[in-house]
N, C-alpha and C positions, 0 to 999 in steps of 0.2 A: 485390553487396549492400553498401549502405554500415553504418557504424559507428554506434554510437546515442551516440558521443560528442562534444563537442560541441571547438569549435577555442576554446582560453581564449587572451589574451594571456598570455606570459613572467610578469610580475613578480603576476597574480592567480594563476598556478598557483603561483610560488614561495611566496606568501603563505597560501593558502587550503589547496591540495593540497599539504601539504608531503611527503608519503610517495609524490606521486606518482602514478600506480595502482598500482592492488594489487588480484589474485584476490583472493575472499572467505581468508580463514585465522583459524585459532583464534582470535584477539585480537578480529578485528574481527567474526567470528562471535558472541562475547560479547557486544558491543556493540550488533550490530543486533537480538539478540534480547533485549535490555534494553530499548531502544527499544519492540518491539513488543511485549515481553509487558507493557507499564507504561499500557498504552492502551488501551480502547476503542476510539475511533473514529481514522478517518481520513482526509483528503482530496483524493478520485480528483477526473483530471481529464480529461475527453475532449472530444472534438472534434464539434461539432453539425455538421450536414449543411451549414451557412452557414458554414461553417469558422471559426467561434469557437470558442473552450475556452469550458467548462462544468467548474465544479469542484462537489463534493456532497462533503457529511461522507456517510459512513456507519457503523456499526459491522461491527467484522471479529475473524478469528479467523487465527492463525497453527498450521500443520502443519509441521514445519520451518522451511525459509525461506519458503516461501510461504504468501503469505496467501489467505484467502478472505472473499468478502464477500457478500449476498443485495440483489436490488431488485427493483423490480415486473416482469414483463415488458413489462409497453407503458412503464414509466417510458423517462425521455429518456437516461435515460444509458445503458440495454441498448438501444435503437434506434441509439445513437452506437455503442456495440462493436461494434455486426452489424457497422457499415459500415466500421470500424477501430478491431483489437484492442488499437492501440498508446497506451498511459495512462501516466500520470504519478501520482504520490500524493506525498504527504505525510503523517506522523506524529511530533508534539511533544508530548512528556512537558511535565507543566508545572513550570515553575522559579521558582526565585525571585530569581534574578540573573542577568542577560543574560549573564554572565560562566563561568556555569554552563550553559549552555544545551546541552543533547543533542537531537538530529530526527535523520530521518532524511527524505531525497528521492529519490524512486528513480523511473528507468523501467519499465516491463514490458510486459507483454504479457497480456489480459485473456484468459480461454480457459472457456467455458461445460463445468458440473461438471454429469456425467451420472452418474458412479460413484455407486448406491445408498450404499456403505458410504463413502464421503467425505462425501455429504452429509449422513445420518446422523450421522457423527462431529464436522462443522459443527455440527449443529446442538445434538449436545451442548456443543461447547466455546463455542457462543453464550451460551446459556441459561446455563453457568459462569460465563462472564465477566460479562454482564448479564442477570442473574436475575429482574430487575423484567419482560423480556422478556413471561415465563410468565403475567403477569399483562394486559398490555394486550388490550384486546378492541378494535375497529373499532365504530364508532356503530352499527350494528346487532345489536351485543352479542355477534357473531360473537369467537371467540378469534383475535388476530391470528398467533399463535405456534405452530407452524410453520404456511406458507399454500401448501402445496406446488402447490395450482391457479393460484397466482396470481404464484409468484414466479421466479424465477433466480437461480443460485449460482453464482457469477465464482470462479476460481482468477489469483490473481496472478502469473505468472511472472516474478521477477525478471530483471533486462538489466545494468542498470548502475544504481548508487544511491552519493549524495553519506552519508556517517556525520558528521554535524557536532558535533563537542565544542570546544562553547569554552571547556574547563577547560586546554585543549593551545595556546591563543590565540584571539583574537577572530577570528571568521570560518573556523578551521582546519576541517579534514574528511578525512576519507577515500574516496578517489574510486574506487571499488570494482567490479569488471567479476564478475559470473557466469560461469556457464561457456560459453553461447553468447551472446553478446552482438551476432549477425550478424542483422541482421534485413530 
């Protein structure tokens, strides 16, 4: 099984990854959940059957470290995870100075959410986060919120994920491994 990390030259690790890797631990545990709980949305990126990337915003919800996210079932991006589960995201708090700038970029691993009581509890922490949810309806006045016939519930399992704060230096980050990061 190979590694999901990536070969960087010497002097971009010295500069970017100054800590190195590092398992997830308290510090950076704070960090990435600043990151995500500052956000709605965020953007997943998979791989179409022509082997291009496809990127989509979505809105998501975190349990822990992991996230969750809901799309259509025929949409393009659950026909992209049948066929490989392995994604990419992104999430960036907005700033006001490039110099300040917090994100987070992570790999994982997409995994279709069957648990009644997770998606339930998704669906509460949606509707908390963006409340305006409760209110969209579909052109045929149908209530869009929750659409259980029609949708899918993605758990993000984190792999490895970049923490980027450039209050610590332009471009610096935290290059971060979970606990199984073999994939």
């Amino acid at each position: 099984m190979k590694t999901m990390r990536n070969e960087i030259d010497d002097l971009i690790q010295q500069r970017i990854y100054v800590n190195g890797v590092s398992k997830i631990n308290v510090d950076l545990q704070k960090k990435f959940m600043k990151i995500v709980e500052s956000c709605t949305d965020l953007t997943i990126a998979t791989v179409r059957e022509d082997g291009w990337p496809q990127a989509n915003n979505v809105g998501f919800v975190n349990i822990g470290e992991d996230l969750y996210f809901e799309t259509f079932k025929v949409a393009s991006k659950a026909k992209n995870i049948a066929r490989d589960p392995r994604v990419s995201i992104t999430i960036t708090p907005a700033y006001e100075k490039v110099t300040e700038a917090l994100a987070l970029s992570m790999a994982a691993i997409a995994e279709v959410v069957t648990d009644e009581k997770i998606i339930n509890e998704f669906h509460i922490r949606l509707l908390k986060k963006i409340p305006e949810l409760g209110e969209v309806v579909y052109p045929d006045g149908t209530k869009m919120f929750p659409d259980y016939d029609n949708t899918i519930i993605y758990r993000l399992k984190p792999i490895v994920a970049s923490i980027l704060d450039y209050k610590m230096g332009f471009g610096a980050a935290d290059f971060v491994e979970f606990e199984d990061t073999n994939v």
